[in-house]
C-alpha positions as CSV (number, residue, x, y, z in Angstrom):
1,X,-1.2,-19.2,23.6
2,X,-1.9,-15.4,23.7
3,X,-5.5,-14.1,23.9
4,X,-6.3,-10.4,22.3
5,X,-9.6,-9.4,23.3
6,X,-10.8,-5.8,21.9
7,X,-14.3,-3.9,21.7
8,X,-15.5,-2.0,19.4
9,X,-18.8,-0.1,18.2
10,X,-21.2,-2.1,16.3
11,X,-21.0,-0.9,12.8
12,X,-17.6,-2.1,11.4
13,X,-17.4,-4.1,8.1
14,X,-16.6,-8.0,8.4
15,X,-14.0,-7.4,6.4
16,X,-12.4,-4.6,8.9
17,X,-12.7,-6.5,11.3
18,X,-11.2,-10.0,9.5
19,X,-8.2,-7.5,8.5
20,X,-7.7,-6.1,12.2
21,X,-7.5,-9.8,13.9
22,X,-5.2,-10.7,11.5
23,X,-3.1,-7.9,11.7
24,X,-3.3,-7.7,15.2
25,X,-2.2,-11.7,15.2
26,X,0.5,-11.0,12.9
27,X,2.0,-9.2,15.9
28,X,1.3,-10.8,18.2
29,X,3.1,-13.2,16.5
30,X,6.3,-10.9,15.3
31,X,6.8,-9.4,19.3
32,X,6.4,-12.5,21.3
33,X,7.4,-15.5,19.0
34,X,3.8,-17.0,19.1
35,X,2.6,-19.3,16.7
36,X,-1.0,-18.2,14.5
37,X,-2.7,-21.4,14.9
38,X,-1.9,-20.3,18.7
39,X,-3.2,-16.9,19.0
40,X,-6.7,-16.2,19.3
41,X,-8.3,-12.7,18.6
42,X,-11.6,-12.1,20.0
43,X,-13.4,-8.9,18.8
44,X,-16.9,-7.8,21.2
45,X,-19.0,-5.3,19.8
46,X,-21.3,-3.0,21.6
47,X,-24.1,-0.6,20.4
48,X,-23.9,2.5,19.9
49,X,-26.7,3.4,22.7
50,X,-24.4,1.5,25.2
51,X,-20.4,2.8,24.1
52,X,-20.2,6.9,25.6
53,X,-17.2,9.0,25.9
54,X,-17.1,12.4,27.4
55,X,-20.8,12.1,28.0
56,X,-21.7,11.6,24.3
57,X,-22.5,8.5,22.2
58,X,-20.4,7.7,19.9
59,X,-20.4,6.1,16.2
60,X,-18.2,4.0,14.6
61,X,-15.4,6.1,12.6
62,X,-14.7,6.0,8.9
63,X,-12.1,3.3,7.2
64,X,-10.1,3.4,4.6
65,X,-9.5,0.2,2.4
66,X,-6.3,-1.3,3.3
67,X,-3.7,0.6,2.2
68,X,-1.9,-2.3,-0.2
69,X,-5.7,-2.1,-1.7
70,X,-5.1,1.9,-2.3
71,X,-1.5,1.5,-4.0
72,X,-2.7,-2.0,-6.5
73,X,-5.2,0.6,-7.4
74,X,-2.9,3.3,-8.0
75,X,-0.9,1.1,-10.2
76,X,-3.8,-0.3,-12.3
77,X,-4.6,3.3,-13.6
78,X,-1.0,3.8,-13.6
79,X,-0.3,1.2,-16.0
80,X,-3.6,1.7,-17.5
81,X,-1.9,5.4,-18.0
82,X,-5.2,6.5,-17.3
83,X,-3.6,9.7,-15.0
84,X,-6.9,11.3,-13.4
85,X,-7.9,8.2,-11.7
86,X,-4.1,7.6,-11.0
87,X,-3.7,11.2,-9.1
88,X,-6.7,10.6,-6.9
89,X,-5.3,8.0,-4.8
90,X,-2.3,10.4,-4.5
91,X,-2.2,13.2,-1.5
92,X,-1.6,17.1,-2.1
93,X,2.1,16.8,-1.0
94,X,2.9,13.6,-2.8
95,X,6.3,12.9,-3.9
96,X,8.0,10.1,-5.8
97,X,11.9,9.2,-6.2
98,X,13.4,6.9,-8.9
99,X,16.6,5.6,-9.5
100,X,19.2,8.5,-9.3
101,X,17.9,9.8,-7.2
102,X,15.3,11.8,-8.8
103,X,12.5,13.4,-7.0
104,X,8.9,14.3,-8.5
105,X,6.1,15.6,-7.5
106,X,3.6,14.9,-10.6
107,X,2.6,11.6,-12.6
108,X,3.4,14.1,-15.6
109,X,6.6,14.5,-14.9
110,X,7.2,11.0,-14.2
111,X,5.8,10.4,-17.9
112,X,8.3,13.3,-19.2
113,X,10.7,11.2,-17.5
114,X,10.2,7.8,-18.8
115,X,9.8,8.8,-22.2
116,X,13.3,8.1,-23.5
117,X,13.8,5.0,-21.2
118,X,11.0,2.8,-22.2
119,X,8.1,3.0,-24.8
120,X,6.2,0.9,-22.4
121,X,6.4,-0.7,-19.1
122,X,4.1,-3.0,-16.8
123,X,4.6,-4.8,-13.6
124,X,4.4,-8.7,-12.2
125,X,4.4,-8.4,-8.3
126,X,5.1,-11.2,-6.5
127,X,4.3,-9.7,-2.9
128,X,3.0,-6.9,-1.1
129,X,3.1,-6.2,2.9
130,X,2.3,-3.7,4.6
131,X,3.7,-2.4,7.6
132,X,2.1,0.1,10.5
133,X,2.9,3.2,12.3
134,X,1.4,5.8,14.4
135,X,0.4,8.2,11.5
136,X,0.6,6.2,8.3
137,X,1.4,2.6,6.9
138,X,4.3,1.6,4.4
139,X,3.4,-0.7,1.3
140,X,6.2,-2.6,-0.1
141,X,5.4,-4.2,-3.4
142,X,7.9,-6.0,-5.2
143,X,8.3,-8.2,-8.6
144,X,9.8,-8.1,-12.0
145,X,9.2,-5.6,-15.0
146,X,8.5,-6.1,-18.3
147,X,8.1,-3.6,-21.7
148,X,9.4,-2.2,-24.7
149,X,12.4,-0.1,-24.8
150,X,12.5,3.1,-26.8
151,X,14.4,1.1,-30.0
152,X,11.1,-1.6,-30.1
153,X,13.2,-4.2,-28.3
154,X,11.2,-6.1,-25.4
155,X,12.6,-6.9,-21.8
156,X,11.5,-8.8,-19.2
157,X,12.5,-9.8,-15.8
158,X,14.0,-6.7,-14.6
159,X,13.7,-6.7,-10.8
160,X,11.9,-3.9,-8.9
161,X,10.7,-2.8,-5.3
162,X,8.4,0.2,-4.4
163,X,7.8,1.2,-1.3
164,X,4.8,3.8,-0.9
165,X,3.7,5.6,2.0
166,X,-0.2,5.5,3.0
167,X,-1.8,8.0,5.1
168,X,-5.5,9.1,5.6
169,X,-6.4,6.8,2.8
170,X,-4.0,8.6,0.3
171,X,-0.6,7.9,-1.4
172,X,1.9,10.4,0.2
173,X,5.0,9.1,-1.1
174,X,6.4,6.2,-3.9
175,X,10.4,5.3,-3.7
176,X,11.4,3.0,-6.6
177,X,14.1,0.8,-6.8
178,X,15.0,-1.3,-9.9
179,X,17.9,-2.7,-11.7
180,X,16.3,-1.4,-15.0
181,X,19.3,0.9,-16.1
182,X,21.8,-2.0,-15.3
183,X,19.7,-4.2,-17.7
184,X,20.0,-1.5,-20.7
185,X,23.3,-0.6,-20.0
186,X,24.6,-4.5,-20.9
């Protein structure tokens, strides 16, 4: 029965600090075979007055939302093909890959691209997880597609996985997997 036991400046959401514990149990979990109900996560806070490094005070820093939360959003204005709101969860060096392979860089040319493939396409994810390292965290979503193709005949159940990258509370890579070709080409 591990026990985690971390401190941090006063000022952090409830919510960063629900996701942390959890996060923190989940590995706790994955490295050392411990059980949840098990593992107990204990977060202290101090005040800012009483936390100093390097002879200053410091505040609490910044936080992104979780990075699964970035990427639904991304697809919501995606499917909602609303493509400003889309490119703002996206960083300057941002780059897709489909099927193919084939590598983009803009959600305009992904829309040049789909255009003879599909006159319309949305998602139904069972899952997402997210998984951490030093500099960014990988969002793997996965679930079946549905649409139109271009003749006006509908399909459904075609089986996809997109993994994103998430750094610095932007989108810096999308890699799409699907058996969507397969499906048209039978």
């Amino acid at each position: 029965m591990p026990v985690v036991k971390m401190t941090l400046i006063k000022g952090y959401s409830a919510d960063v600090r629900r996701r942390m514990s959890q996060n923190i149990t989940d590995l706790i979990v994955q490295m050392i075979g411990a059980v949840p109900e098990g593992t107990t996560v204990m977060i202290d806070e101090v005040d800012q007055a009483s936390y100093m490094r390097g002879r200053e005070n410091k505040n609490p820093i910044p936080t992104a939302p979780a990075a699964s939360e970035i990427v639904k959003s991304y697809l919501d204005a995606m499917e909602a093909r609303d493509l400003t709101k889309a490119a703002s969860f996206l960083s300057d060096g941002f780059w897709m890959e489909f099927p193919g392979p084939v590598r983009m860089r803009t959600l305009q040319e992904l829309i040049d691209w789909s255009k003879p493939r599909y006159q319309k396409i949305a998602k139904t994810y069972f899952d997402f997880s997210e998984a951490y390292r030093e500099q960014d965290t990988l969002v793997t979503c996965h679930g079946v597609l549905h649409g139109i193709w271009p003749d006006g005949a509908p399909f459904q159940d075609i089986r996809f996985i997109d993994q994103f990258t998430v750094a610095a509370g932007k989108i810096t890579s999308q890699m799409v997997w699907n058996d969507l070709a397969e499906t048209k080409n039978r």
